[in-house]
C-alpha positions as MATLAB code, in Angstrom:
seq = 'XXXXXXXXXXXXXXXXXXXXXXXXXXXXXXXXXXXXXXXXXXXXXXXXXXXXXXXXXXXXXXXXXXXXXXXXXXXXXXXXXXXXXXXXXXXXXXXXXXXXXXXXXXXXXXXXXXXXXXXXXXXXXXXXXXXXXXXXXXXXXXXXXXXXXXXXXXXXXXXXXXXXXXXXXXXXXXXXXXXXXXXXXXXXXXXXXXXXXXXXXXXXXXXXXXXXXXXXXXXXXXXXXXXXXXXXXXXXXXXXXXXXXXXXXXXXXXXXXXXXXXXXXXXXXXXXXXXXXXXXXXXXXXXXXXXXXXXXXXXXXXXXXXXXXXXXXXXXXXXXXXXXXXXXXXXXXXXXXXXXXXXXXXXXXXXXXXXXXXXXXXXXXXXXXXXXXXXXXXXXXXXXXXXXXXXXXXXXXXXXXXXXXXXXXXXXXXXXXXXXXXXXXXXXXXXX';
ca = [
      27.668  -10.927   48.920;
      27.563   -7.070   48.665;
      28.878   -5.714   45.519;
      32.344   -4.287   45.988;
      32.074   -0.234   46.223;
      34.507    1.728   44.138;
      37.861    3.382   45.559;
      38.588    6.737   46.152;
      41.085    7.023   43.260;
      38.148    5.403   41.065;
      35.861    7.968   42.062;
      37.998   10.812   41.628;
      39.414    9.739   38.410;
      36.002    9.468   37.286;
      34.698   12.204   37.997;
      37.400   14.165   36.756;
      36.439   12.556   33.536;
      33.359   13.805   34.103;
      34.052   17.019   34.391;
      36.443   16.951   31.216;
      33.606   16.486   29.244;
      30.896   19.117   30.295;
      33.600   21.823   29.297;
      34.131   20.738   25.759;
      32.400   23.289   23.435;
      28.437   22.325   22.598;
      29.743   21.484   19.385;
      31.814   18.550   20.355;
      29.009   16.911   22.723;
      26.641   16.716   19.432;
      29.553   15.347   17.251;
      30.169   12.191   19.574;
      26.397   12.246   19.784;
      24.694    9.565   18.055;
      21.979   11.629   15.641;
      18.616   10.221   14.711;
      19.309    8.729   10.813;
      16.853   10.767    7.640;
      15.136    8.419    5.507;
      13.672    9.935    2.280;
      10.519    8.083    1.154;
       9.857    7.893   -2.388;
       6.118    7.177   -2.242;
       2.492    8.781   -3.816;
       2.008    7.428   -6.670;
      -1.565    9.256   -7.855;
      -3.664   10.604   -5.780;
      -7.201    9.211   -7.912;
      -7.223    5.979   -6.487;
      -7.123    5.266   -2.469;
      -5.005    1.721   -3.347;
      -2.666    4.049   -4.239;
      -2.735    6.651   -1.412;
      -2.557    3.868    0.869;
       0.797    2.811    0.337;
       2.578    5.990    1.796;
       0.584    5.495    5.350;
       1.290    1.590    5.538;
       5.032    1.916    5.285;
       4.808    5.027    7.801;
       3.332    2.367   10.271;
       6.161    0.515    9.643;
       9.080    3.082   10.137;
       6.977    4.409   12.934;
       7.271    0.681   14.456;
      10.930   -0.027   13.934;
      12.420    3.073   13.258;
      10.275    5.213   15.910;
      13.470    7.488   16.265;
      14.102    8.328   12.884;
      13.392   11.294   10.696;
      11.799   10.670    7.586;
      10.551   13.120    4.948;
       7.940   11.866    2.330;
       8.421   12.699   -1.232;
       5.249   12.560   -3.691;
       6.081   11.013   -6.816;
       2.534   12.772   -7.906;
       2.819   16.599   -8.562;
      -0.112   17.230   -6.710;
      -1.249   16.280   -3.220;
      -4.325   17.028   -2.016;
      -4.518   19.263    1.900;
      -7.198   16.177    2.287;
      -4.204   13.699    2.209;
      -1.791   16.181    4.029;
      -4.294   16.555    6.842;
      -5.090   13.188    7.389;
      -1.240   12.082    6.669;
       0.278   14.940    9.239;
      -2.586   13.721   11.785;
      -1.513   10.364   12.365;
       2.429   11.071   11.895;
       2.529   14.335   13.397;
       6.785   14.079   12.904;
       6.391   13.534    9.029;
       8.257   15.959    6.878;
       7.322   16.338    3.090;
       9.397   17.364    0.200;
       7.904   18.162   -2.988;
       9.904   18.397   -6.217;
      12.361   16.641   -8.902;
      15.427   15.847   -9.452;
      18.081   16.042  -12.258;
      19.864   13.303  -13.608;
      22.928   14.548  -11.510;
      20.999   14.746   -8.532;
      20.010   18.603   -8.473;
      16.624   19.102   -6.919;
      14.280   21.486   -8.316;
      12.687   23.300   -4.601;
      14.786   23.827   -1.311;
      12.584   21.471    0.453;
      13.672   18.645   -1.624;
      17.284   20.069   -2.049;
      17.790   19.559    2.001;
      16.245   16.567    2.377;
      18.255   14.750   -0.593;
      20.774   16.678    1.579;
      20.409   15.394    4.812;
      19.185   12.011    3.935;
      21.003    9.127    4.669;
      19.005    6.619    2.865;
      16.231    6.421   -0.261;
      13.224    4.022    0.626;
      11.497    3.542   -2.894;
       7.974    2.204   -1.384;
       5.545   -0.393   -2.627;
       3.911    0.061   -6.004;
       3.182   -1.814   -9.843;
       7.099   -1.540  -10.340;
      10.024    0.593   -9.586;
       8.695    3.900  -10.881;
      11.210    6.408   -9.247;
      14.083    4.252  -10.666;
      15.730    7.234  -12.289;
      15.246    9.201   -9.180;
      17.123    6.875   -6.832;
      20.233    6.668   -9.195;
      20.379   10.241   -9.385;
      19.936   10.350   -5.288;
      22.701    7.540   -5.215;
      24.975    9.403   -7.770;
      24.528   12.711   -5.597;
      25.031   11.758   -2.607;
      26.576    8.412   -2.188;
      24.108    6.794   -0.004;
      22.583    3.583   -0.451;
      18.599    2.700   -1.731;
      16.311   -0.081   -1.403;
      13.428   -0.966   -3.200;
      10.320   -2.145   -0.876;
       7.510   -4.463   -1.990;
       7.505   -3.963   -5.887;
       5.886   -6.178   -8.433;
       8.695   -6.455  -10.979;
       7.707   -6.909  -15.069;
       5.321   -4.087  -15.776;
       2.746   -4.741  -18.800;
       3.551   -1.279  -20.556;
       7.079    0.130  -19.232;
       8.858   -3.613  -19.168;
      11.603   -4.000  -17.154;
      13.484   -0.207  -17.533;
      14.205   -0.402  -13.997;
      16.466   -3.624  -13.830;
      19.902   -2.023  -13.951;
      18.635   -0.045  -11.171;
      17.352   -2.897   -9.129;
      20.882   -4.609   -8.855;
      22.433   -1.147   -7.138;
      20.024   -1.732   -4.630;
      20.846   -2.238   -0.710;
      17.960   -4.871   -1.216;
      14.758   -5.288   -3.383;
      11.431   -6.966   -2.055;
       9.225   -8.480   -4.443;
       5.367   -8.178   -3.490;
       4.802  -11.399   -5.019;
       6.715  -14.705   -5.936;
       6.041  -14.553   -9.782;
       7.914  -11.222   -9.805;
      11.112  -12.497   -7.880;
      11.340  -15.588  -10.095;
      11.796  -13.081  -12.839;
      13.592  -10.694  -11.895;
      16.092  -13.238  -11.174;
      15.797  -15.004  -14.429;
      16.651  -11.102  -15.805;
      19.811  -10.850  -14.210;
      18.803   -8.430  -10.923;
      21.479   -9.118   -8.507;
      20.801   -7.106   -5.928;
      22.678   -8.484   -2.471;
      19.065   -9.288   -0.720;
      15.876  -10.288   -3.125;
      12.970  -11.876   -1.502;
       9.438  -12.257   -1.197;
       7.731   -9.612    1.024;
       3.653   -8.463    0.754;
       2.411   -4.503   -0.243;
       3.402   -1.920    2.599;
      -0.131   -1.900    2.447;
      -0.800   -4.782    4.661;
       0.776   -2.613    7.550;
      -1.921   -0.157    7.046;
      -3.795    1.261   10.661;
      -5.546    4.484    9.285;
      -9.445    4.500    9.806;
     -11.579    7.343   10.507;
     -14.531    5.498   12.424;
     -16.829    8.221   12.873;
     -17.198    8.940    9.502;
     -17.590    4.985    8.935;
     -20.693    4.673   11.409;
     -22.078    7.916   10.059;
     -22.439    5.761    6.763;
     -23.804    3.057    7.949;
     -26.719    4.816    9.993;
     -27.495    6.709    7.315;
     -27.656    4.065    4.703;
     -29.092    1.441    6.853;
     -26.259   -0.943    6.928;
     -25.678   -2.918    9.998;
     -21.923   -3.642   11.021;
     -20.957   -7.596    9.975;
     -24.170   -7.390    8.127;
     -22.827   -6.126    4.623;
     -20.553   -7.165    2.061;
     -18.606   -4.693    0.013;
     -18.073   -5.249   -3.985;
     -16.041   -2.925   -6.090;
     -15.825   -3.053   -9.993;
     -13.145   -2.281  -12.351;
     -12.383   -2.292  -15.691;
      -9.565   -4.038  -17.950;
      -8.129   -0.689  -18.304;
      -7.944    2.113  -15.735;
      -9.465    4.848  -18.130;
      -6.836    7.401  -16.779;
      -8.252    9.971  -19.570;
     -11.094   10.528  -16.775;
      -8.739   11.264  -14.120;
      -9.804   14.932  -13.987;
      -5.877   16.071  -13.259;
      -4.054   14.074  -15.381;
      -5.702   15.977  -18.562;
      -4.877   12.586  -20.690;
      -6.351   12.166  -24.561;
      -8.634    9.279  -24.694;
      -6.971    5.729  -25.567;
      -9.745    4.697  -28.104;
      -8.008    1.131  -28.048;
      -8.232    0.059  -24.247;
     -11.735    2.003  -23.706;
     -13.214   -0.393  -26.460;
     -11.305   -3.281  -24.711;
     -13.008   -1.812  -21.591;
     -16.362   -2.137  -23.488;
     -15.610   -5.656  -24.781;
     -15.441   -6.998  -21.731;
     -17.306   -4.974  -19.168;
     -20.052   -7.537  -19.201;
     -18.060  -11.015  -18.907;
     -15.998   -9.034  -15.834;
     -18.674   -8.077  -13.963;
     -21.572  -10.646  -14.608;
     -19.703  -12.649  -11.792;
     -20.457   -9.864   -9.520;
     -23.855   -9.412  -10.561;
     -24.555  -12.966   -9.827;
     -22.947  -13.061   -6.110;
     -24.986   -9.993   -5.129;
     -28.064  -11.726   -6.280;
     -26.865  -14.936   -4.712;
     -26.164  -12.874   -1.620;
     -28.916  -11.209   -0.717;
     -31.542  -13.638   -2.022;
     -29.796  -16.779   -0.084;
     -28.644  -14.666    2.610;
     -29.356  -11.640    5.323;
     -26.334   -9.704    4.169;
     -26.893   -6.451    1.604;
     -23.806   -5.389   -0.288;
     -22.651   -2.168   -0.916;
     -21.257   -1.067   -4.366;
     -18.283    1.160   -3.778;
     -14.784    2.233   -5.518;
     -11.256    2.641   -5.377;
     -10.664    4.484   -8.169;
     -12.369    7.724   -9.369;
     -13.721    6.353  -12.512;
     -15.065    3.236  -10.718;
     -18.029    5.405   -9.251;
     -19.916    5.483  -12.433;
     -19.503    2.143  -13.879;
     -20.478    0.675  -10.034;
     -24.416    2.213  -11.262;
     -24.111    0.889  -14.586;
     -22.439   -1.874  -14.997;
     -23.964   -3.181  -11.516;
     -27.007   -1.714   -9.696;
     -28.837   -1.156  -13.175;
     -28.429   -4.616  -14.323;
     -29.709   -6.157  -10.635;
     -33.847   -6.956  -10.457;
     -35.568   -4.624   -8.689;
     -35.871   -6.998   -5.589;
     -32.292   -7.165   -5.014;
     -31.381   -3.710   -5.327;
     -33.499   -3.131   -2.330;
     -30.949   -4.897   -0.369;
     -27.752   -2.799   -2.163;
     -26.109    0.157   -1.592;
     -24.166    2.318   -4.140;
     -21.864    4.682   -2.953;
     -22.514    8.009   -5.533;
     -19.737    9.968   -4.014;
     -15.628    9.949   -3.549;
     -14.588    8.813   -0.221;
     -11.358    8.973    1.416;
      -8.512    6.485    2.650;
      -9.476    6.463    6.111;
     -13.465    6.244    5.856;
     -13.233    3.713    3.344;
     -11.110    1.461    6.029;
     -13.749    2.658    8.344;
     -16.662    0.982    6.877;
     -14.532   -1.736    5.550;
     -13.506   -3.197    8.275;
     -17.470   -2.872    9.800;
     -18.244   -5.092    6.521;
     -18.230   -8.791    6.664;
     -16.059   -9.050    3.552;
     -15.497   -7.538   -0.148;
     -15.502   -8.858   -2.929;
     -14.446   -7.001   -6.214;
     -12.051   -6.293   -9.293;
      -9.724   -3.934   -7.542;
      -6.733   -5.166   -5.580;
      -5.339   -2.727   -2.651;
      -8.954   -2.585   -1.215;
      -8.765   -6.555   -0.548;
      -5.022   -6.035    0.719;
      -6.729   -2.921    3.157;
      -9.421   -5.691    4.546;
      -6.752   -8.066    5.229;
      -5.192   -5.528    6.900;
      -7.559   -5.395    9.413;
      -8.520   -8.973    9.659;
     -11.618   -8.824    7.023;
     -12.220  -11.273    4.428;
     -11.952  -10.321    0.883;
     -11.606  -12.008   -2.409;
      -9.854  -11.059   -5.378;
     -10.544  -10.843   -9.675;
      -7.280  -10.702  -11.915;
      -6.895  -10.934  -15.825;
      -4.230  -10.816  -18.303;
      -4.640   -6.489  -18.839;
      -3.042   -6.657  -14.716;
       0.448   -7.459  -13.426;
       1.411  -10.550  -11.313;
       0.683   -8.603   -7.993;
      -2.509  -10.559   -7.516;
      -0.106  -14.201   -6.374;
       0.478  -12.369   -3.589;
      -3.023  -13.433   -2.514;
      -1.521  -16.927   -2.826;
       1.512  -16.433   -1.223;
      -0.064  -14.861    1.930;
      -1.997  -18.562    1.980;
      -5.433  -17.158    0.150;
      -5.140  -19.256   -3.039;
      -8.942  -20.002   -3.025;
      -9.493  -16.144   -2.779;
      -7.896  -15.537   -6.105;
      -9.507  -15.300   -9.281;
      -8.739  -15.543  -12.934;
     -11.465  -14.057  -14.781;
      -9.537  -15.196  -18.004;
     -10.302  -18.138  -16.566;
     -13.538  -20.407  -16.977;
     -13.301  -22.674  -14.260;
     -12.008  -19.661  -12.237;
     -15.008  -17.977  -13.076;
     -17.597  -20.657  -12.721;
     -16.081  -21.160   -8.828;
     -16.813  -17.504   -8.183;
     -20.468  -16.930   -7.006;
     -20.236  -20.274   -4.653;
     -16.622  -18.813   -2.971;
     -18.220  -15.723   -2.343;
     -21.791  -17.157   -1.222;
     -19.953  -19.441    1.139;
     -18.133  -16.077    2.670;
     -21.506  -14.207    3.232;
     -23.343  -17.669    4.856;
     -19.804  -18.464    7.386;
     -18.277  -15.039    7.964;
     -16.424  -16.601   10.891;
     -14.854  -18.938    8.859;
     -13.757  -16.322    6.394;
     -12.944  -14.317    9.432;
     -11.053  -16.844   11.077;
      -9.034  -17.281    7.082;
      -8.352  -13.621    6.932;
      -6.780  -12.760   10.324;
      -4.126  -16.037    9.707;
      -3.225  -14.210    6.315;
      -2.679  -10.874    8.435;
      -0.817  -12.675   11.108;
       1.690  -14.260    7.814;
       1.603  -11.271    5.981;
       2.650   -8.232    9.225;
       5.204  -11.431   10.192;
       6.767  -11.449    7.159;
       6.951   -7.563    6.846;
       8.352   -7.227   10.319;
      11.168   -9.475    8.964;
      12.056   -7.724    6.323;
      12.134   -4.218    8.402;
      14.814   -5.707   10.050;
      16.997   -5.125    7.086;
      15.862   -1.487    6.372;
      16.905   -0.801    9.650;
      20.252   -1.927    9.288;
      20.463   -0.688    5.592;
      19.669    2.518    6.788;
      21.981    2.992    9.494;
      24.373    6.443    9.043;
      27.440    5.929    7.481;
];
């Protein structure tokens, strides 16, 4: 049956209707309008380590994916952002607005950039990092302004600064914990917030890789793609007096913990490279995520190897950035290291990585188990831990598909789960 056609009297009334409306004043139109919501992103931690730098671009992917209408202004927690970071950050979100500055206690920012966008913002995003660290920033946004926070893939119970934030927590919209043993206590504490789960680093979302730059590497160090495995070191203690901006005195007691251990944390490594590229056609390549990593990957690695095996390995004697570093990462057949947001970068993209922990580091590291990679975690504090190391990681390098095949189900989990919990920042975040 044909659909019925209007009357005349519908179509006039109608269109007098119509009519009505294209004479009201410009002014009116936009206030019935709906208007595209401002999130302000509190995100940057330090700008030394690439872990770090990643976060900001990982939860951009996100609010690009589920939010692609909304405005959203980044703000560095770090007072200094390099053009490097701009550049490649403004490339791939071409929309992204960034505020630089601080705020008072009551909210007052200290640069008109910042002053509008606390402004105009309709909701604080505090990203992913080793614990609230702008907690003071989103009461004073929520005591400004009104608006509501929440509080993205944290690790809750930090080593040094304890648990300043939990007040804070409980005035969120919601808080995501990046891993299981943080939830669990954060709940024991009294954090109330009205949502707390479980939900992995922003990090995991990450899509930034500059491939020219990756395949420039490899031809000019002789690494094949699928043929390589990447290992990073790291100490018990970030030596943050090295970071060149940060100006910091020397902490004589973690740099001698540093030095007390540098040799039972990186042994293990030692061994897998030999195991490697002795048992194996693979050649690993010593690299960094940190700054201060550079040095001790010559020292503490290549110049300890026999001379046969260092043949086969590749040190990386410069810094690289965020996006060649994904570049040649995800060309590798796996890493292998002491670092953390470099494994979470491979899984990322579906490359196999394993992961060393110890007592000096936060709980972050269960969130290898809780994406299902349990036998890709580490406790160096460990002995059996450690004595299970060099076969994991030998196993890796002689059944990359395998490992492959491990790593793209933990991707699959992990971009599931964090498409699940975007569905609440998108409702959190609505305009009043």
């Amino acid at each position: 049956m044909m659909p019925s056609l209007p009357s005349r009297r519908q179509f006039i009334k109608a269109s007098t209707a119509l009519c009505g409306m294209s004479l009201l004043p410009i002014n009116a139109l936009l206030a019935v309008a709906p208007r595209s919501r401002h999130i302000l992103l509190r995100s940057g931690w330090q700008t030394e380590n690439i872990g770090d730098i990643a976060h900001t671009p990982g939860v951009l992917v996100l609010l690009e994916k589920y939010l692609p209408d909304a405005i959203v202004t980044f703000w560095p927690f770090y007072d200094y952002l390099p053009d490097q970071e701009v550049s490649m950050l403004k490339q791939r979100f071409p929309k992204l607005r960034i505020a630089q500055g601080k705020l008072d206690a009551a909210g007052k920012a200290s640069t008109p950039e910042l002053e509008a966008a606390v402004a105009s913002a309709d909701f604080l995003l505090h990203n992913s990092g080793p614990y609230m660290l702008a907690w003071a920033d989103a009461e004073a946004f929520h005591k400004r302004t009104g608006k509501p926070f929440g509080v993205y893939g944290v690790t809750y119970g930090h080593w040094v600064f304890g648990t300043q934030e939990k007040e804070t927590l409980s005035k969120a919209q919601f808080v995501y914990f990046r891993d299981s043993v943080s939830l669990a206590k954060a709940k024991q504490d009294g954090v109330h917030a009205p949502i707390m789960e479980f939900s992995p680093d922003a990090v995991f979302a990450l899509d930034l890789r500059n491939e020219p730059a990756a395949d420039a590497f490899l031809r000019a160090q002789g690494l094949e793609a699928d043929k390589f495995l990447c290992c990073i070191p790291k100490q018990r203690y970030t030596p943050t007096w090295l970071h060149v901006r940060k100006n910091r005195p020397l902490d004589g007691g973690k740099n001698n913990r540093n030095e007390e251990m540098k040799d039972h944390d990186h042994l293990p490594l030692r061994e897998a490279i030999i195991a490697i590229t002795r048992g194996t056609s693979m050649k690993v390549l010593i690299c960094h995520e940190d700054e201060t990593e550079m040095s001790i990957g010559k020292e503490w690695l290549l110049d300890k190897l026999p001379a046969d095996v260092q043949k086969k390995v590749v040190w990386l004697n410069r810094p690289w950035t965020l996006d060649e570093a994904v570049g040649i990462y995800r060309r590798s057949a796996g890493l292998f290291g002491n670092e953390m947001h470099s494994p979470i970068m491979c899984i990322a993209n579906g490359i196999p990585a394993i992961v060393v922990r110890w007592v000096e580091q936060s709980s972050k590291g269960v969130m290898w188990e809780d994406i299902g990679l349990k036998e890709w975690l580490f406790n160096f504090d460990c002995e059996d831990d450690t004595k299970r190391f060099v076969p994991t990681v030998l196993a890796l390098a002689k059944d990359p598909v395998a490992a492959k095949a491990k790593a793209v189900k933990a991707q699959a989990f992990a971009l599931n789960r964090l498409r699940q919990t975007m569905g609440e920042v998108v409702k959190a975040s609505q305009p009043a």
